[in-house]
N, C-alpha and C positions, 0 to 999 in steps of 0.2 A: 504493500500500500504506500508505501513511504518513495517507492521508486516513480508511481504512477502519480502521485501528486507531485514531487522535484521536474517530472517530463510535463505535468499538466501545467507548476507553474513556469518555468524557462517558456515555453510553449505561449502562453498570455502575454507573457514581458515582451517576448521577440516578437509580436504579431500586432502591429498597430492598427488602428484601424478596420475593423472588420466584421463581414455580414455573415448572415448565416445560410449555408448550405443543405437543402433538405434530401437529398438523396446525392449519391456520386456522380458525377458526372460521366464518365467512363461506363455507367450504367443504365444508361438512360434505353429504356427499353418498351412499346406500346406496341401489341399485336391487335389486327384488328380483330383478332378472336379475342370479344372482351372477359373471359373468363381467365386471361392469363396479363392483363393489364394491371403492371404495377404505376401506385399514385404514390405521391409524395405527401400524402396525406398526415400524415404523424412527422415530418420531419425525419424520414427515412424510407427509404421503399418495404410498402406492404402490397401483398395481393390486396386489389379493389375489392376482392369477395367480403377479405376478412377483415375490414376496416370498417371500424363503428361510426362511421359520418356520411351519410346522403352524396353521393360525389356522380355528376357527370366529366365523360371526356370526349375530346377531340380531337383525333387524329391526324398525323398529315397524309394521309390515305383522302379520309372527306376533304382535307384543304385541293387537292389535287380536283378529286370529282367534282367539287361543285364550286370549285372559283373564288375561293374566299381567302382574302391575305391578311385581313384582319380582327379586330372585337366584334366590329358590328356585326359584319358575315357570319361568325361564327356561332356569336351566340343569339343568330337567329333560329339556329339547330340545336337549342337547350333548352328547352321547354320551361324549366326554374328562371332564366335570365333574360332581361329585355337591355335595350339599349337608347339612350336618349340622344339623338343626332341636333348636330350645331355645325354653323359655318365654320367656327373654330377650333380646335382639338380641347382648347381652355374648357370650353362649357362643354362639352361631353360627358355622361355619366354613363356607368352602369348599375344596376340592379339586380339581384335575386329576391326569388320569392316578394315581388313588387317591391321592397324596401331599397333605397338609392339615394344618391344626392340632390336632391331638387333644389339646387343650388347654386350660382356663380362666384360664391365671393372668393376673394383669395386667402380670408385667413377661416379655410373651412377645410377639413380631410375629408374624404371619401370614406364613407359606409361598407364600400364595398373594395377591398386591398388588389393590389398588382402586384405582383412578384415574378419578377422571371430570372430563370436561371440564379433565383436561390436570392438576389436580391429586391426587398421591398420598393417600391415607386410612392415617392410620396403622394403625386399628384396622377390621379386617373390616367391626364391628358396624355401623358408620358407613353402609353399604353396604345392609342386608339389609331396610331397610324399604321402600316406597312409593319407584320414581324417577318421578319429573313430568318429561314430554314430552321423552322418549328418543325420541332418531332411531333409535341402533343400538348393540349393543356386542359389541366384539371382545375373543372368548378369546385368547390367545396360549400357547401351551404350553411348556413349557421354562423353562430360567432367561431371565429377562430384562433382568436388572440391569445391560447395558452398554447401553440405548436408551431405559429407564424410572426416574426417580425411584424413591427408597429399595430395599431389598434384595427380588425377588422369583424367590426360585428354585426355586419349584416350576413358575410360571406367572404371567399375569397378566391381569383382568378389566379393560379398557378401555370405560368408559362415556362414550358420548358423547352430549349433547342437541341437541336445535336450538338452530339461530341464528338471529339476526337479520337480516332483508332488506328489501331498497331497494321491494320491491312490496307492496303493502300487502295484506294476507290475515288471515283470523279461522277460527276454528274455535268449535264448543261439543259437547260431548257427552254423552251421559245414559246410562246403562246400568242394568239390572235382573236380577238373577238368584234362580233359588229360594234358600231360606235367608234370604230378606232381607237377601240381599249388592246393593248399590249404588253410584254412581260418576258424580260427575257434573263436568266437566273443561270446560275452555275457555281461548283464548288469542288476542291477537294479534301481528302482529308488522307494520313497517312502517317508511318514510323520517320522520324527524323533520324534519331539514334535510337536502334533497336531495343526494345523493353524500358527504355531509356526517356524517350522524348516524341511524343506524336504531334499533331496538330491539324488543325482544319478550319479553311478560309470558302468563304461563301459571297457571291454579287448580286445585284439586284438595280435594273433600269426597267421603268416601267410605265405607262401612260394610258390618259383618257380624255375623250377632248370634250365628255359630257353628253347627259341628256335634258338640257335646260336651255332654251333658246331666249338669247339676249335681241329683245328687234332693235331698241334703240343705238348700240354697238357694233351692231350683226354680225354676233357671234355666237358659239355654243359654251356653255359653262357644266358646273357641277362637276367637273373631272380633277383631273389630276397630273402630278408629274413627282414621282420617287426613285430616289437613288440611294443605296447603299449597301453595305459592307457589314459581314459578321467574322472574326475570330478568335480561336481557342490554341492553347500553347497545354497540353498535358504533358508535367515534368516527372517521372517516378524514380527518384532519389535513389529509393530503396523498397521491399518489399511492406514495408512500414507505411511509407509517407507517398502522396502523389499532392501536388502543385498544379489547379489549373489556374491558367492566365486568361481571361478574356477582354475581349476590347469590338466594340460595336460601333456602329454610327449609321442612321437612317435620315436623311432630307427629303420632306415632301414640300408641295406645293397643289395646295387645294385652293380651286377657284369655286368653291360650295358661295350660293348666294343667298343672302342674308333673308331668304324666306322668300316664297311665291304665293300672292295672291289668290284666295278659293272662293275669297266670298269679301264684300267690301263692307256688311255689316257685321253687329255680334248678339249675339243671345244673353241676356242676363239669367243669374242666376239667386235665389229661385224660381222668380217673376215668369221665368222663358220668356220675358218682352224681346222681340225684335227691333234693334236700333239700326236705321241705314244712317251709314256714315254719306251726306249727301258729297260732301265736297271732295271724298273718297271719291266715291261711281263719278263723278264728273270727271277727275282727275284721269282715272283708269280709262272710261271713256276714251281721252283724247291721247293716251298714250297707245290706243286699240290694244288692250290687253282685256280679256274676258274673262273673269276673276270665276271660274266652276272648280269642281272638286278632281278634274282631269286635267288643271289650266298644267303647262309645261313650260311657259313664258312668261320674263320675266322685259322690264324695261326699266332699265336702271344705266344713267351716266357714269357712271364710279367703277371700273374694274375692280370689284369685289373679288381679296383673295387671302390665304392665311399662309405665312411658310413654317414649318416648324426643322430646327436641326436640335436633334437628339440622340445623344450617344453617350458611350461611361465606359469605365474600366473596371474589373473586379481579380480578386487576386482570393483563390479558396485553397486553402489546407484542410486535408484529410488525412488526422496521424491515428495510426492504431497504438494503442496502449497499452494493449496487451492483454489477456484473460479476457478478453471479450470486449474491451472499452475501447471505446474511440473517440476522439476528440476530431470539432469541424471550426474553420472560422473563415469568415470571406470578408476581406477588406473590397469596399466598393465605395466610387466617387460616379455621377453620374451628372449631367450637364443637360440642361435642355430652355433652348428661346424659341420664342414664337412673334411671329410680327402678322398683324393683322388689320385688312382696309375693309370696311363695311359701307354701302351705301345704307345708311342707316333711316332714310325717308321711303327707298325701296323706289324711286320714280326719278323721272330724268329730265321732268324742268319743274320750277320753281309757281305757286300757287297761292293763292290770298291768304289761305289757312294750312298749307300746307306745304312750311317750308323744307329747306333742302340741308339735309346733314349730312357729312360725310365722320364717319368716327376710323381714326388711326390708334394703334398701340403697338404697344412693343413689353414683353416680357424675359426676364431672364433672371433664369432660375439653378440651383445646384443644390446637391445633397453629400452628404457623405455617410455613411451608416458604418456600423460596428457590430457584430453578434459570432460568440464563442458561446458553443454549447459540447455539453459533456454525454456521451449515449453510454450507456450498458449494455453489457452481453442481455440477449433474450434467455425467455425459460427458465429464469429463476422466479423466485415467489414474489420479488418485486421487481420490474423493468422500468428502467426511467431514459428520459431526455431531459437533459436541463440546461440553462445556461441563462447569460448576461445580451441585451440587446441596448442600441441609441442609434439616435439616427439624429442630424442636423438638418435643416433644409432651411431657405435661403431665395426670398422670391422678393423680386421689382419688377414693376411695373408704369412705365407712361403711357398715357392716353389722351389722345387729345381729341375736342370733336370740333368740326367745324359748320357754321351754319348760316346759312343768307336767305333773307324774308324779306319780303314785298312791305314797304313802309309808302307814307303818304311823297313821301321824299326820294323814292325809287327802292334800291335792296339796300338793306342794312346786314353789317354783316358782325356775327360775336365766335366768341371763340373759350373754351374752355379748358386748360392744362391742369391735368394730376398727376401726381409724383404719389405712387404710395408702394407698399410692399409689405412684408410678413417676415418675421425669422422664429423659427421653433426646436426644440431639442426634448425628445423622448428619450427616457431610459425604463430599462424593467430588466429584472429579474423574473424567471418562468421556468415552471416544468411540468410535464404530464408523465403520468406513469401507470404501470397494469398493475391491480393486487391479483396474482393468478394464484387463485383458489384450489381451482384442478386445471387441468388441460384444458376443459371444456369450459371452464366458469370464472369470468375477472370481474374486478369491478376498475373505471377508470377513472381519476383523478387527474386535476391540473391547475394550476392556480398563475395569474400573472398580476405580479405588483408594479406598478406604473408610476410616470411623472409626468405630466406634460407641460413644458413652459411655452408660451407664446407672447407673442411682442408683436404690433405694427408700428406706423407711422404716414398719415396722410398729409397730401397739402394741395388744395387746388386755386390755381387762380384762375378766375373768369371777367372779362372785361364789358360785364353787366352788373350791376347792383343788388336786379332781380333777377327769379326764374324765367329762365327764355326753354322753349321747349326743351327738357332735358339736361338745360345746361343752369346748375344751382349757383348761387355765387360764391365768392374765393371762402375758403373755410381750410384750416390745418386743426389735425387732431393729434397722437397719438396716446398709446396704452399697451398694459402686461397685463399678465397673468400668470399662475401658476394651480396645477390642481392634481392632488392624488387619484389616483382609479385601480380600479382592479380587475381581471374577469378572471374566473374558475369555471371550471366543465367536471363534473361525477357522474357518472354512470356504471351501467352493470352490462356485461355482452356474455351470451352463452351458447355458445355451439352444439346445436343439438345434436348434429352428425358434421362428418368432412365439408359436407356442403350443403347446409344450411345452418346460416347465420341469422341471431339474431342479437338486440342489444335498444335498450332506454339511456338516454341522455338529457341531463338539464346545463342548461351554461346559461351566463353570465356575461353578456355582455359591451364594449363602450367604445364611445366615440370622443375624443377630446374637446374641448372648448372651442369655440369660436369668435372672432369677430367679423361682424357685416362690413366687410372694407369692397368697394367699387366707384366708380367714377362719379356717382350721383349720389353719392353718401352725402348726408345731413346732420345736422349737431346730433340729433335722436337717434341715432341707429350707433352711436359708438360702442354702449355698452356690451360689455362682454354674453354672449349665449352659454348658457349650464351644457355641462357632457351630454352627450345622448348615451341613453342605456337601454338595455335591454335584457328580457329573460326570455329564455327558450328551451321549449320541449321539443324532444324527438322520438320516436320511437320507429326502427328498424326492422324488415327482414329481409338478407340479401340469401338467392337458391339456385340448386344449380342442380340437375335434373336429366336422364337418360343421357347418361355419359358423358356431364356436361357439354349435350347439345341445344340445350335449354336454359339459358338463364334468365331471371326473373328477379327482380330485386326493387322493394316499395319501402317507401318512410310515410312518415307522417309526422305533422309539428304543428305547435302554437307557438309565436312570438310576439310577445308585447313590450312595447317601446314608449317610453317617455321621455320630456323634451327633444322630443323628435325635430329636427332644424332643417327647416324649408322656407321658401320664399313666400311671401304674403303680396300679394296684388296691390300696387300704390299708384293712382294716377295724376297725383297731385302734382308734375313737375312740369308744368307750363303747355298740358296735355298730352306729352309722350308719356309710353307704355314705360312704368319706373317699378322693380320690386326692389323686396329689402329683405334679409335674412332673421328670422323669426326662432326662438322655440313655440314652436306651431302646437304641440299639446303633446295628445298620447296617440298613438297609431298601434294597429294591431295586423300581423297575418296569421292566415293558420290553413291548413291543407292538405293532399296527400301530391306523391309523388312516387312515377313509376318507369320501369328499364326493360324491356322485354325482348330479350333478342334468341333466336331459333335457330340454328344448324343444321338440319336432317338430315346433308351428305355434304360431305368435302366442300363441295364448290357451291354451295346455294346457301343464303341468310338470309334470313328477313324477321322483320321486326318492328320495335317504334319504344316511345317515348313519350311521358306524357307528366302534365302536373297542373293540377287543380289550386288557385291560390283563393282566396276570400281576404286579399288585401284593401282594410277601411281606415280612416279615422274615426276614432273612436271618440276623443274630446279634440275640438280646434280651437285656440283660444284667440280668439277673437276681440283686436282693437278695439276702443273704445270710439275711436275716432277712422275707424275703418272706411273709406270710402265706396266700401262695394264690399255686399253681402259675403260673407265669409261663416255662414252658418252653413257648415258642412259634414256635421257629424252625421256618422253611418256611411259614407260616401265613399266610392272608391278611391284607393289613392294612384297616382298617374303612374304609369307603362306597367300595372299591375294586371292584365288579361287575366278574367278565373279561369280559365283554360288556354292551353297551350297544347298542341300534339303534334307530333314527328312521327313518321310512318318510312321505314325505308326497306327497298331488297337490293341484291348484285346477285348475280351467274356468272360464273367463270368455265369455260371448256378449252381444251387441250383442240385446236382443230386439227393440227399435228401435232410432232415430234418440235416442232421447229415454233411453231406458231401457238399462239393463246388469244382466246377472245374474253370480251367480259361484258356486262349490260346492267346498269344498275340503273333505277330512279327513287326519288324522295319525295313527300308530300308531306310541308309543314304547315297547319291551319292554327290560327288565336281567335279565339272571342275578342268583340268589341273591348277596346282600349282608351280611358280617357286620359289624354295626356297633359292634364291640370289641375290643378289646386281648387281654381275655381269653379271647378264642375263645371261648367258651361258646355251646354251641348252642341256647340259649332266647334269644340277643341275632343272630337268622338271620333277614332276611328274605327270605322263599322267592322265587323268580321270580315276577315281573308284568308285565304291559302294559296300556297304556290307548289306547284310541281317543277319537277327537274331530271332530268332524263343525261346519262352519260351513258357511252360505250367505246370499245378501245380495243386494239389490235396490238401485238406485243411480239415482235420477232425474237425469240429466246437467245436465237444463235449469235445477232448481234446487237444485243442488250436495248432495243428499240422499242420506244411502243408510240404511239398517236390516239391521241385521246378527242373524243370528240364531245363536246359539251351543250347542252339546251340548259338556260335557263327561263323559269318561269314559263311555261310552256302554254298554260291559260290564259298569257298575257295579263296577268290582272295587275291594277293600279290602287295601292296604298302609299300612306305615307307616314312614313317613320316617327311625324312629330306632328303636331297640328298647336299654332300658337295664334296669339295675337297682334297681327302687328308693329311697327313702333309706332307709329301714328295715326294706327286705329285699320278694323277688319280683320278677316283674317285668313293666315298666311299658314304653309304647309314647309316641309322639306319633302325628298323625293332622294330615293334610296338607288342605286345601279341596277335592281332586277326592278324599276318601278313599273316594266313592259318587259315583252319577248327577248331574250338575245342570246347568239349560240356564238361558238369558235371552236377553236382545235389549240391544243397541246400539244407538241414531239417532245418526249425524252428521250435522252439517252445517258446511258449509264457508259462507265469503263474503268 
């Protein structure tokens, strides 16, 4: 013992800096037979089967089939997870089991954790572009905060890429589809010095030129353009110790526009009065823009666009200790700025009540984290992970908007600059561990004691006295904080044979303070927002059934949340659409969830997916000086669908010796979604489903294959987001399968 703590501490002292590692890297391993799918679900690879936590995955098999490089795509095939689309990566969110960030500000964490390759993301946005050469990634549901880096209690997205290998292999890929979407990918990977040193380097150039027609411009928008780079340096010292080195960097450029016109009025809520915005429809009118719920046009002067460059470094130690222990720690720094031009009035001339704003900003942001954890051998009578976690993060931002309005004296024109930003520092101490009773019967424990400090600092000048639409006058704030939290997870799992699992769980858990910091902040919004918490049940059975060609695996959960921190509706700022970050009250989900997938022979599967959510607010606590009804108890809360289902099959045959065929399709269908606060029933989007159809031809002999892709094959038109406005009606986003569109793959391996 005396040996393994001199190795554990020399080990801490010599290791600055550093994150933590949930599974090996060298290990990283996802069949699409999911009966043999290990997750990283405990901070170590477990079979999926025998893991006491609700967990979907994703393959880079599906990434291939159906066209998806990033969160959004993805986790439109996870029946638990929705996704909240923005012109800018900033305001993106994700979701499970409805619970999410309904939120923009900067001094706000996300509900829902990022993690790839072993390191936390503080910020969502980090997440939502382009990942390069994704093996797989695991949803996790529930709070997770006693097995994962920083606070994630609604859930948490685990991305993991490839590694590096002792065999030397390459890839190259090309891909084409309608729209003038393209994609063209390659990698190798291989021994440098035998048992010694491997490593593997990965590309990515890729484009869209959109399906959003700009008339006033005459242009198409909603696309895209990314570039970038993934590698890994696996060093093995010795049979002890392996060192990987990573280093990433992804550049997008999205031309997403600031919302599309559907309807030029809004519904109140509860009244359901219909208010036409007249000097909207006028405006619209004379831009010939025809604002319906299929509208694909947009007319806006402002080249509207977002760039984001995002990349980091990580440095992970994996030392054995010997009799079964092993120590992990990942030093990681991670960098990410975003610059973003919005036509912010959504039109492209200038109107008696409806003037013209263009909003610029510029963010730039860094992190650096730290997490050493200690694992035991398994099979004894108590098994544990434990360890120390911090993370730093480090954000500014300027914004400026600019605005020119029709005066009795011709255009006036005003102008608004913010300087603000956030710095925060998390620590905690954490461990979970099995009481294994017998072989078949644990109970499990976890417990994570926390810090969270945070700090901002605003200042805006504005060269108006008063509010001009949107633009508040000059005001400087700043403020700290600091606050204890905790979460723990106990439960009990009992195997009643090899293969059926079963197991109850309750956990605990939080979300850190906030402050409402954005460009339109007001002396009143400084104050600090309480933790969000939350408690949650679960109860489990994962099965597996006629020689494991049968699996079947359901949860079921209640979770309720207090000071739950979302945006509240505010239109008091010179009549632009203004919200401000709120603890909103208590919010509640609760549900089942299901995994069912079939084998009958070799080559054929089929299956689906599915999950029932009943996500409401339960109390909203509602302003006193509220300007728009905000009595919204019982109501759903936004991108929570109480149904979600996934249905898919693949065949695969040998047509020779030489040759392989295969034929797959999916059908993902959601119940109606509202995507607001306000309940209002022009921010509703109706039921849809999409089908999707691949098939592919695969020369054995020289590592070929041509994949041929349909998406959305019914053609149907939804929209990912449905909002209001800035200056009144309302406006949609529009997703890349918004219609039909097919293309072709070529791989080739070597």
């Amino acid at each position: 013992m005396r040996r393994k703590l001199a190795i554990a501490s020399s080990l801490i002292i010599a290791c600055p800096l550093s994150m933590p590692v949930y599974a090996k890297a060298s290990d990283n391993k996802v069949s699409e037979d999911k009966q043999t799918i290990q997750v990283t679900a405990k901070s170590r690879f477990e079979v999926n089967q025998k893991t006491p936590i609700s967990t979907s995955v994703f393959t880079k098999e599906q990434v291939k089939k159906l066209n998806v490089h990033d969160l959004q795509g993805m986790l439109a095939f996870i029946p638990s997870a929705s996704f909240s689309a923005a012109p800018s990566s900033k305001d993106r969110s994700i979701f499970i089991r409805g619970i999410g960030t309904v939120a923009h500000s900067r001094g706000l964490e996300p509900s829902v954790s990022t993690v790839i390759d072993g390191v936390v993301l503080s910020r969502g946005a980090q997440a939502t572009s382009d990942i390069l050469d994704v093996d797989h990634i695991d949803v996790l549901k529930g709070p997770q905060g006693t097995r994962f880096g920083k606070n994630a209690s609604a859930g948490l997205i685990n991305i993991v890429t490839a590694a590096p290998t002792q065999d030397f292999h390459g890839f190259g890929e090309a891909s084409y589809f309608s729209g003038n979407e393209y994609r063209i990918s390659g990698g190798i990977s291989g021994g440098i010095i035998k048992d010694k040193l491997a490593a593997n380097a990965s590309f990515l150039v890729s484009g869209f030129d959109g399906n959003v027609h700009n008339d006033f411009l005459g242009n198409t928008v909603n696309g895209y353009k990314h570039r970038g780079g993934r590698t890994k340096f696996l060093w093995t010292p010795s049979d002890r110790t392996k060192v990987t080195l990573g280093l990433d960097y992804i550049y997008s450029n999205d031309n997403v526009p600031n919302g599309i016109f559907v309807s030029s009025a809004k519904t109140a809520y509860p009244s359901g009065k219909v208010t036409n915005n007249a000097a909207l429809q006028a405006a619209l009118k004379n831009e010939a823009i025809t604002p319906t719920k299929n509208n694909n046009h947009i007319s806006n002067d402002t080249y509207g666009y977002t760039i984001d460059h995002n990349g980091g470094a990580s440095i992970t130690l994996d030392q054995d200790l010997g009799d079964g222990y092993s120590l992990t720690s990942i030093t990681a720094y991670r960098r990410w700025q975003n610059k973003q031009i919005y036509d912010y009035d959504q039109l492209a001339h200038i109107y008696d009540s409806l003037p013209k704003l263009v909003d610029v900003g510029w963010i730039n942001f860094w992190q650096a984290s730290q997490e050493i954890r200690i694992a035991s051998p398994k099979g004894h009578f108590f098994d544990y992970v434990a360890g120390f976690y911090y993370l730093h993060s480090d954000e500014h931002e300027i914004y400026d908007r600019y605005m020119d309005k029709l005066s009795g004296s011709g255009v006036a024109s005003y102008h608004g600059h913010a300087n603000f930003g956030t710095r925060s520092n998390n620590y905690a101490i954490f461990g979970e561990g099995n009481l294994n009773f017998t072989k078949k019967f644990r109970a499990v424990l976890g417990l994570r004691l926390l810090r969270d400090d945070l700090s901002y600092f605003f200042g805006r000048q504005s060269d108006s006295a008063t509010t001009v639409t949107g633009i508040r006058p000059s005001f400087k704030s700043s403020g700290s904080t600091s606050h204890y939290g905790y979460v723990d997870r106990i439960g009990l799992q009992y195997d009643v044979t090899n293969n059926i699992h079963s197991y109850f769980t309750y956990s605990h858990g939080y979300k850190g303070p906030a402050y409402n910091i954005f460009f339109s902040i007001q002396s009143t919004d400084t104050s600090v927002l309480k933790p969000e918490t939350n408690n949650s049940y679960e109860i489990g059975l994962k099965t597996q059934f006629w020689d494991k060609k049968i699996t079947a695996n359901f949860a079921a959960f209640i979770e309720n949340f207090s000071n739950y921190q979302a945006n509240n509706v505010d239109s008091t700022a010179g009549g632009a659409l203004i919200t401000h970050l709120v603890n909103a009250g208590t919010v509640s989900t609760k549900g089942v969830e299901g995994d069912i997938r079939i084998r009958p022979i070799k080559d054929f599967s089929f299956g689906g997916n599915f999950a029932y959510n009943h996500a409401v607010v339960d109390h909203f606590n509602c302003p006193v000086n509220a300007s728009v009804s905000c009595n919204v108890d019982g109501k759903p809360l936004p991108f929570a669908p109480r149904w979600k289902l996934v249905a898919n099959a693949d065949y695969a045959t040998d047509l020779s010796d030489r040759f392989r065929f295969t034929i797959g399709g999916s059908y993902n269908w959601q119940s109606k979604t509202q995507y607001s606060l306000t309940e209002t029933a022009d921010t509703v989007q109706k039921a849809y489903g999409i089908l999707n159809f691949n098939t592919s031809i695969t020369d054995k002999k020289n590592k070929l294959s041509v994949m041929l892709i349909m998406r959305n094959a019914l053609n149907t038109h939804y929209s990912p987001y449905l909002t209001y406005g800035s200056l009144g009606g309302v406006t949609s986003w529009i997703s890349r399968d918004y219609g039909r569109y097919g293309g072709v793959t070529i791989h080739k391996n070597f």
